[in-house]
C-alpha positions as CSV (number, residue, x, y, z in Angstrom):
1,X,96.9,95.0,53.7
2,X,94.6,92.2,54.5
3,X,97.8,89.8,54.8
4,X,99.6,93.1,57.2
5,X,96.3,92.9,59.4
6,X,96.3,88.8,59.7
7,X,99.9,89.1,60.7
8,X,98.8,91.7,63.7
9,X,96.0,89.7,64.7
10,X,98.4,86.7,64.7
11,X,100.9,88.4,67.0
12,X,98.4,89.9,69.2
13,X,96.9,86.0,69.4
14,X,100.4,84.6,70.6
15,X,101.2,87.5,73.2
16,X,97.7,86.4,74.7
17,X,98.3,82.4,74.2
18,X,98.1,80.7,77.6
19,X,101.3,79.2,78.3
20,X,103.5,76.7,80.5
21,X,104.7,79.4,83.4
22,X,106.2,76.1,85.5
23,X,106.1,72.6,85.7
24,X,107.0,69.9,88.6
25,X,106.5,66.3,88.6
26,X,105.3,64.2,91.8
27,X,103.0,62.0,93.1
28,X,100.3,64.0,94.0
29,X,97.0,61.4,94.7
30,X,99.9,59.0,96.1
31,X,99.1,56.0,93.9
32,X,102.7,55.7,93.4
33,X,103.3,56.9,90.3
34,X,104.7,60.6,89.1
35,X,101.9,62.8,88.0
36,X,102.6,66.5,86.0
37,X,101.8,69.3,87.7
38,X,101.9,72.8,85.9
39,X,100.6,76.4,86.1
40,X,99.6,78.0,83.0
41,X,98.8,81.3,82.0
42,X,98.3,84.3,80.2
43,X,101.0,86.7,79.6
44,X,101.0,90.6,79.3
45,X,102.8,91.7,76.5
46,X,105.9,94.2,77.8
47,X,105.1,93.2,80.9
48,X,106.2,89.9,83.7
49,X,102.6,90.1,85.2
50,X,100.5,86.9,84.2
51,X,96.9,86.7,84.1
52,X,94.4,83.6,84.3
53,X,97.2,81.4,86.6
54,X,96.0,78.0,86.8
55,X,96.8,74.8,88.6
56,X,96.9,71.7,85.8
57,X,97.8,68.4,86.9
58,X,98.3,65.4,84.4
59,X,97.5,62.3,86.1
60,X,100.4,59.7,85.6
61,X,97.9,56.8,86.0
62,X,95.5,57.9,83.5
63,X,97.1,60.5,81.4
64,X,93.8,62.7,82.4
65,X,94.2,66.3,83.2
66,X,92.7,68.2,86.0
67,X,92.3,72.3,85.9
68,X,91.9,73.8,88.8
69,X,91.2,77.2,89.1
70,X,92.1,80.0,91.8
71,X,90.3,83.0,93.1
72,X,93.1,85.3,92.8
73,X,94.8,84.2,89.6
74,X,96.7,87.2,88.6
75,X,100.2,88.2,89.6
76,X,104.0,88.0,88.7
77,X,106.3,85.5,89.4
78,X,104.1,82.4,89.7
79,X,105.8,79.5,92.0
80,X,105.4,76.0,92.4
81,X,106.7,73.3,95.3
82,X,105.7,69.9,96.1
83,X,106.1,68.5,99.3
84,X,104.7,66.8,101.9
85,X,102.6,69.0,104.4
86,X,99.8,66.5,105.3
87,X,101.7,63.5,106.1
88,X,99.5,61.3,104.0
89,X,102.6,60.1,101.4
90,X,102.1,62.1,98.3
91,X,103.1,65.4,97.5
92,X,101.2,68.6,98.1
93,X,101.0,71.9,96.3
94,X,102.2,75.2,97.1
95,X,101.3,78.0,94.5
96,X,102.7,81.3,95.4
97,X,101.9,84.4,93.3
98,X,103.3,87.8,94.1
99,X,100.8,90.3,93.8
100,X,102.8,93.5,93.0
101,X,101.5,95.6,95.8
102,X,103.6,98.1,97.8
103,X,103.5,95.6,100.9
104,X,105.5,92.7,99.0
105,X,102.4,90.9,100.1
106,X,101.6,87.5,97.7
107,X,98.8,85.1,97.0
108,X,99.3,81.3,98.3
109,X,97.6,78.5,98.0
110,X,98.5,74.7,99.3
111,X,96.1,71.5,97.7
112,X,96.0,68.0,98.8
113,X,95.0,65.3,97.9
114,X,92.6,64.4,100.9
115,X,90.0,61.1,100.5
116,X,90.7,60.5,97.4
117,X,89.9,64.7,96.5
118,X,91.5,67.6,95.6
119,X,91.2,70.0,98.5
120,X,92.4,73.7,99.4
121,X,94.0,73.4,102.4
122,X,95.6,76.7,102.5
123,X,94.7,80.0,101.3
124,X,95.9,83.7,102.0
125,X,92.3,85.2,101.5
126,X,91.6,83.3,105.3
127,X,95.1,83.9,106.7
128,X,94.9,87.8,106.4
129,X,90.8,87.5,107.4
130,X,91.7,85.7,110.9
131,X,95.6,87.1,111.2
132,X,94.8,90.6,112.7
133,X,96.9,92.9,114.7
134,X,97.0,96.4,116.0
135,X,100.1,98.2,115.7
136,X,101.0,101.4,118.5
137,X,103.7,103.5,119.4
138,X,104.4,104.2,122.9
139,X,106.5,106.3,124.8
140,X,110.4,105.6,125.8
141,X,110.6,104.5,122.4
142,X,109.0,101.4,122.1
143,X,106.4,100.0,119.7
144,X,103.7,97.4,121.0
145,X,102.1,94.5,118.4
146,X,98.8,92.8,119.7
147,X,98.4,89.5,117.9
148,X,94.6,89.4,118.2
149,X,93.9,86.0,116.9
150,X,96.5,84.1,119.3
151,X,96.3,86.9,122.1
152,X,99.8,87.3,122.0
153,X,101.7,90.8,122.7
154,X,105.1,91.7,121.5
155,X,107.2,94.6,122.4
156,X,109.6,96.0,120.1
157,X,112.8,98.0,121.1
158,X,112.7,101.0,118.3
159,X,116.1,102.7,119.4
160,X,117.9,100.9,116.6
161,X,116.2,103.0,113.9
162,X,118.5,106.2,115.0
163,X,118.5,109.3,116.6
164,X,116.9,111.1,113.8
165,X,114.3,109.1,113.6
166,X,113.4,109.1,117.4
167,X,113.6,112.7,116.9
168,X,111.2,113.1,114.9
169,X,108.2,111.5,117.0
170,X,110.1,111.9,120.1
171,X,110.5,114.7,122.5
172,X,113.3,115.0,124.2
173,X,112.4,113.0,127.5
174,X,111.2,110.1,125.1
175,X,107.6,111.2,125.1
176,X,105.5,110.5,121.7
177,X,105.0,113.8,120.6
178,X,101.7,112.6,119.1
179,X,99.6,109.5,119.1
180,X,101.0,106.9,116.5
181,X,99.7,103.5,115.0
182,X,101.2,101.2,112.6
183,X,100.1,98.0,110.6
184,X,100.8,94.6,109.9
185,X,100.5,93.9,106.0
186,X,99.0,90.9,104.9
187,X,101.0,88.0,103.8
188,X,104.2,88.7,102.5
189,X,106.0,85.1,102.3
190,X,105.1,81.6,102.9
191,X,108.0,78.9,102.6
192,X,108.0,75.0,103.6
193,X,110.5,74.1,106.4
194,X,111.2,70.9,107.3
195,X,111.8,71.4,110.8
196,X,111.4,68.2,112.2
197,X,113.7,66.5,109.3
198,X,110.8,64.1,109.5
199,X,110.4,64.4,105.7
200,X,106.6,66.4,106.4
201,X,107.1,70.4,105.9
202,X,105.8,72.5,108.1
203,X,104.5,76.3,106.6
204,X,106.1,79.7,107.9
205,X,104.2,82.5,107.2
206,X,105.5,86.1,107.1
207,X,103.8,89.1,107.6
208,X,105.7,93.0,107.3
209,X,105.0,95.0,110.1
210,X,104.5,98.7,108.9
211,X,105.0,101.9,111.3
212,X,103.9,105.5,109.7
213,X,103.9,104.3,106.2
214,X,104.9,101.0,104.4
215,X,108.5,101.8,103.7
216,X,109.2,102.6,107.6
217,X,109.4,98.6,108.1
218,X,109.6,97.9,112.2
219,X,110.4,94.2,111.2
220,X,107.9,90.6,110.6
221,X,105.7,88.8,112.3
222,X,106.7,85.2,111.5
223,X,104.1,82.5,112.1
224,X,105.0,78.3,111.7
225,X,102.1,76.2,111.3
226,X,101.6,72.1,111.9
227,X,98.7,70.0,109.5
228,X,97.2,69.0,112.4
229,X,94.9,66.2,110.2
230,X,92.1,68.5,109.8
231,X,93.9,71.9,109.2
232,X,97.3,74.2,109.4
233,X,97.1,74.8,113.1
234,X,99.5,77.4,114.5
235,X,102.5,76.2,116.7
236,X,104.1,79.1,117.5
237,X,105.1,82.8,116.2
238,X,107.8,85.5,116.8
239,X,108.9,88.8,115.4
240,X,111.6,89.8,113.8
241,X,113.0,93.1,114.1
242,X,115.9,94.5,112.2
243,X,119.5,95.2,113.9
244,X,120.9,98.6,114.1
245,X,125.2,99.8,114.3
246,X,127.2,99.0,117.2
């Protein structure tokens, strides 16, 4: 028995071990040599969510190893990329996390090397807090997005969701039969594009945009930002809408 329960407690250990999720190499402080970079973890047994994600990096130079930790450390599918955002020669870290929720929405994170320290030069907790918008039906079958933090407004076309849709929030003259306001959902991508080819990636943010409930998706608000030498500054943002039959 005692051997049965040592056994248990041995495979309950290993389901719990922190382990090696994904690795990269690059040269992340830019002294020109490759340095490790991982995110470890925790996994749930019968599950793919991870708990406890952290960033490791294993300096090339000195064989030393950094941990660096990450408010919202729990997720699925945890992501790494190194590239160039900052301009500054060495490669930068993007972590993405995907948080499971309804929304698609995710948990990102981009680190620099900046004066000679780590920094956080991108997280999602401040994207969603300044990124707000207000989301409204209107009559002739249209939908209006207010982008409050640029002061941009965008006008979507709704016609190409159907007639039995329109119907059903419609009357007959294209009238809203009642008042109606959407969302947008926090962040629900971030990728690196190189626009510029100039070997420096720029970020593109994407953000659903909800209309009665999260599944009735009206399209994305997509957002590029520059490092500007002090911060991701935005240069410009669209939305996307979704194309309907001929």
């Amino acid at each position: 028995m005692q051997l049965s329960l040592q056994s248990a407690l041995s495979r309950e250990m290993n389901l719990y071990r922190t382990v090696t999720v994904t690795s990269k190499q690059g040269d992340i402080d830019g002294d020109g040599i490759k340095d490790n970079v991982f995110l470890t973890a925790n996994k749930t047994p019968d599950s793919p969510f991870w708990r406890n994600v952290t960033l490791v990096i294993q300096k090339g130079r000195t064989d030393q190893y950094e941990h660096v930790p990450m408010k919202n450390n729990g997720g699925y599918n945890p992501t790494l990329f190194l590239g160039d955002f900052t301009g500054n020669k060495g490669d930068d870290i993007l972590v993405v996390i995907d948080t499971g929720g309804s929304g698609g929405s995710i948990y990102a994170y981009v680190f620099s090397y900046l004066n000679g320290q780590l920094m956080t030069i991108f997280n999602s907790d401040a994207f969603n807090e300044t990124y707000k918008y207000a989301v409204n039906y209107e009559d002739q079958y249209k939908a209006k997005v207010n982008s409050y933090y640029l002061k941009e407004r965008y006008i979507l076309d709704l016609t190409y969701k159907g007639e039995e849709y329109l119907s059903e929030i419609y009357n007959k003259v294209g009238v809203l039969k009642a008042p109606i306001d959407g969302w947008v959902n926090p962040l629900s991508g971030l990728y690196p594009v190189d626009y510029n080819r100039d070997g420096i990636y720029e970020l593109e943010a994407y953000q659903k945009i909800a209309g009665r409930y999260n599944a009735d998706s009206l399209g994305f608000v997509q957002t590029v930002f520059k490092w500007n030498g002090l911060e991701f500054a935005p240069d410009r943002q669209n939305v996307a809408i979704f194309g309907g039959e001929i």
